[in-house]
N, C-alpha and C positions, 0 to 999 in steps of 0.2 A: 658402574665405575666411571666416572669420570675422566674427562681427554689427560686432565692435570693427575690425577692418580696412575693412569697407566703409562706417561713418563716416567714417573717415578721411579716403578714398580721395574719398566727397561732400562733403566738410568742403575736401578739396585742390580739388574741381572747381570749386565754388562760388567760392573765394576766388582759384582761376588763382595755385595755389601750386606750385613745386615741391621735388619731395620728394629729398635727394641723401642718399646712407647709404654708410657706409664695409662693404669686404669685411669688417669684423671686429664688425658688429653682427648678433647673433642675429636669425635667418632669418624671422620674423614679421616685425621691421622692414623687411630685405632686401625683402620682398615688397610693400608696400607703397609702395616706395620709385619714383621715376621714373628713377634709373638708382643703381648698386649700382657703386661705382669705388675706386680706390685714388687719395691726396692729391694727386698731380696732376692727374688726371684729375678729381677734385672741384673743384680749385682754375680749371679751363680751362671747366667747366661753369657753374662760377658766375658768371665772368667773360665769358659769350657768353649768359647767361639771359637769355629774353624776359620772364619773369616779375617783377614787381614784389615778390613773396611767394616767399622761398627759406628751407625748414626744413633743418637741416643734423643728419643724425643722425649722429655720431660723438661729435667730443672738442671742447675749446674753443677750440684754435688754428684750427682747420678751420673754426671756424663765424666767430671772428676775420676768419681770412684772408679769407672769401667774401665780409665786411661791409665788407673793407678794399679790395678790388676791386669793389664797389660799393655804392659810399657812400650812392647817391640809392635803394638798394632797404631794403626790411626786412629783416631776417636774423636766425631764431629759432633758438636752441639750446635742445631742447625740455630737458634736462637740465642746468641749470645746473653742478654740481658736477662734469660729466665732464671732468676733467681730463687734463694729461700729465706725468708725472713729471719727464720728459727735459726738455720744455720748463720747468720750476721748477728746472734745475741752474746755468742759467744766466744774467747780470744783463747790461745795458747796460756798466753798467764795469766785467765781466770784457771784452766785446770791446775797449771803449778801451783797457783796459791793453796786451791781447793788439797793437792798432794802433801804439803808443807802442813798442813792443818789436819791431815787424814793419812799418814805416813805408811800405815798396813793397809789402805782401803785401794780396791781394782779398782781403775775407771774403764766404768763401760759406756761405748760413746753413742748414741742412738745414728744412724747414716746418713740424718739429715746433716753434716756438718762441713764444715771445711778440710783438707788434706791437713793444713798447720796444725786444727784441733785432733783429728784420727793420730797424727803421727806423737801425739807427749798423750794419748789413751791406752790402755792396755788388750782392749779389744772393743769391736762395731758392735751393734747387733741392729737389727729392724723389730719393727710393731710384732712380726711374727715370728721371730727368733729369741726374742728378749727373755723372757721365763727360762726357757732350756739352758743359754746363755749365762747366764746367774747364776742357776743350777751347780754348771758344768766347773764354775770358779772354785779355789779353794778359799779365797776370802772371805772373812764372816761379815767384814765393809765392804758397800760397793759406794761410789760415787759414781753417780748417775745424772750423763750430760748429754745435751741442754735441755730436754725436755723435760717436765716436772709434771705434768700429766701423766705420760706414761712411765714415766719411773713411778708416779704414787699408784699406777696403777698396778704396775709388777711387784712393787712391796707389798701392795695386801694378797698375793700368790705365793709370795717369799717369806713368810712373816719370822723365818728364822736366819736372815739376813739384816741388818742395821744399813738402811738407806741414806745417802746423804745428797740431796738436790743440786742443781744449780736452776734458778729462776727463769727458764725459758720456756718458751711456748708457741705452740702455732697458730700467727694468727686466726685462719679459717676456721677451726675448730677449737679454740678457747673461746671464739666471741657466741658459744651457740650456749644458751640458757638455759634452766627450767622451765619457763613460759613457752621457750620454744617447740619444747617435747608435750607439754601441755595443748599446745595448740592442734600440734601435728597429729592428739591421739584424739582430741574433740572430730576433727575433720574423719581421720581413719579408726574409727574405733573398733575395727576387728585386725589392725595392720598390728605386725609385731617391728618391736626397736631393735636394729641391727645397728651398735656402733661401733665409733674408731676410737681408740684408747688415748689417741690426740685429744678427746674431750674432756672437761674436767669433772673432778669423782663426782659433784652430784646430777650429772646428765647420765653417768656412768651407772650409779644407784634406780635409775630408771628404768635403763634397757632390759631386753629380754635377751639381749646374747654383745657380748662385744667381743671385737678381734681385728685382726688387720683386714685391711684391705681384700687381701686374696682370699682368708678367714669368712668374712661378710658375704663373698662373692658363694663360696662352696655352702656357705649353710643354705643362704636364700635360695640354691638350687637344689639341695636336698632336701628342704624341710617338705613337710607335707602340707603346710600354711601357702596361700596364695598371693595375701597383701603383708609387704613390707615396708613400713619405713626407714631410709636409710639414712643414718645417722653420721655420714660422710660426706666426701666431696661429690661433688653434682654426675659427675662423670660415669661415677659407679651406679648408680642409678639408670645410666643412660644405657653402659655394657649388660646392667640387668635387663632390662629389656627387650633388646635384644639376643640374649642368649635363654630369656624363658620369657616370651611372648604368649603364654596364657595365664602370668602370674601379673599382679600389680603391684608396680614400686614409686613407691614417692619420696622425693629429697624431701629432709627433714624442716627445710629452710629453704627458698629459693633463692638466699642467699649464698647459699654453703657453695660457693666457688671459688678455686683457686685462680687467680690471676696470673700468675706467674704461668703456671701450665697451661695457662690458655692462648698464650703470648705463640705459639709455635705454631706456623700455618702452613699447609701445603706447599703453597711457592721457595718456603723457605727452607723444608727439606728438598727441592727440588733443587736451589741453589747450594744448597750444601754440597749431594752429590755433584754436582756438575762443576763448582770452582773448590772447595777442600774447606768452604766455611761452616764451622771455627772450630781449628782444630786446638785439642784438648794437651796441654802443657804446662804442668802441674812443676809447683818449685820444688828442681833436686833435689834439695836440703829434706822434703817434705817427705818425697817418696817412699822411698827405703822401708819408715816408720811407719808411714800410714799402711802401706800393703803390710806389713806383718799385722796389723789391726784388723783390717779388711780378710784376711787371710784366714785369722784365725775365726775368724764369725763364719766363712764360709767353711769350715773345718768342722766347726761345731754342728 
């Protein structure tokens, strides 16, 4: 560990902080971190914290969401600027138009979003909550926001639901191909495809297992296969190997990185704890609404 890790780590003791970090932040963070999850799993930890003091290393909706399930705590995003793309595709009166047009149909808002879009949704869900989520609705419509990957991915799971998109998408994982999977299985060709439903159907149509994030993580450590290729962001690749160092994992692209998640560096949770930057302050108007959203996904 590191001089700069173990400040941290006394900085988190001292102030009875805890530290939550997405699989897609670089492994010096990971380490530091009090548990290391994918966004539901972030979003359920935050919402059962005994901690008064919660640092959120990932992206801005994640550090949103935690501050939106609870209100009466602090909640720092040590990196103001780490943004989500997916989440900026989409406004409040794209969903109202979408409800005007679709007047019985749910909307279910994938987590990558903003508080404004959770609060005019009927409920969240994440990559690994989305199908039970569906499920659990009595609407035979769902409207499904922003991401159009994995909504087309939960309609062929759902096929007795009527799906209706909005056109968004994640960068990192809409720009990955067919050649790309092509390439990956010339190089690996005993490695199996572990992807993110962020991808679109026909990289989807290739793999040999897709799921969330924390999904990816449990199979590649159950399965009885050794080499995987991973069909997400770089990070999780990186957590694979170190949690099964006799197995072999390759990103599917050494492109497949998120930028925004990688924006968060040691020094700058170290500043977080130590001056209160940046604390998470979500518009009142927005609250209310968006935790009854957030609420009900963690419910389900």
């Amino acid at each position: 560990m590191t001089k700069l890790q173990k400040q941290i780590i006394k900085q988190k003791e001292e102030k009875n902080a805890l530290i939550l970090a997405h699989f897609y932040q670089t492994m010096d963070i990971q380490e530091i971190a009090d548990h290391v999850c994918d966004s539901f799993e972030m979003a359920r930890l935050a919402h059962t914290a005994k901690q008064e003091l919660l640092i959120i290393c990932g992206v801005h909706f994640m550090a949103e969401s935690a501050k939106i399930l609870n209100p009466d705590k602090t909640v720092l995003l040590p990196k103001l600027d780490a943004g989500c793309p997916m989440a900026d595709m989409i406004a409040p009166e794209d969903v109202t138009a979408l409800r005007e047009q679709y007047p019985k149909a749910a909307v279910v808002c994938y987590v990558n979003s903003t508080a404004a879009v959770k609060a005019v949704s009927d409920i969240c869900c994440t990559s690994s909550s989305a199908e039970r989520i569906i499920r659990s609705l009595s609407e035979n419509q769902i409207i499904f926001i922003p991401d159009r990957n994995l909504g087309a991915y939960i309609a062929s799971k759902v096929p007795e639901k009527e799906f209706i998109f909005h056109p968004g998408w994640c960068p990192v994982h809409d720009c990955i191909g067919v050649s790309d999977v092509t390439a990956a299985r010339d190089t690996y060709p005993k490695a199996k495809l572990l992807a993110h439903p962020e991808c679109r159907g026909d990289v989807l149509g290739l793999a040999d297992f897709t799921g969330s994030t924390a999904e990816i993580i449990q199979f590649a450590l159950k399965s009885a296969e050794s080499e995987f290729i991973i069909g997400t962001e770089y990070g999780v690749a990186e957590h694979l190997k170190r949690l099964a160092p006799d197995k072999n994992f390759y990103p599917l692209t050494s492109t497949f990185v998120c930028e925004d998640m990688k924006k968060t560096l040691l020094s700058d949770v170290l500043e977080s704890l130590e001056t209160g930057k940046y604390e998470m302050t979500p518009d009142v108007e927005n609250t209310d609404a968006a935790r009854r959203s957030l609420e009900r996904m963690v419910a389900v």
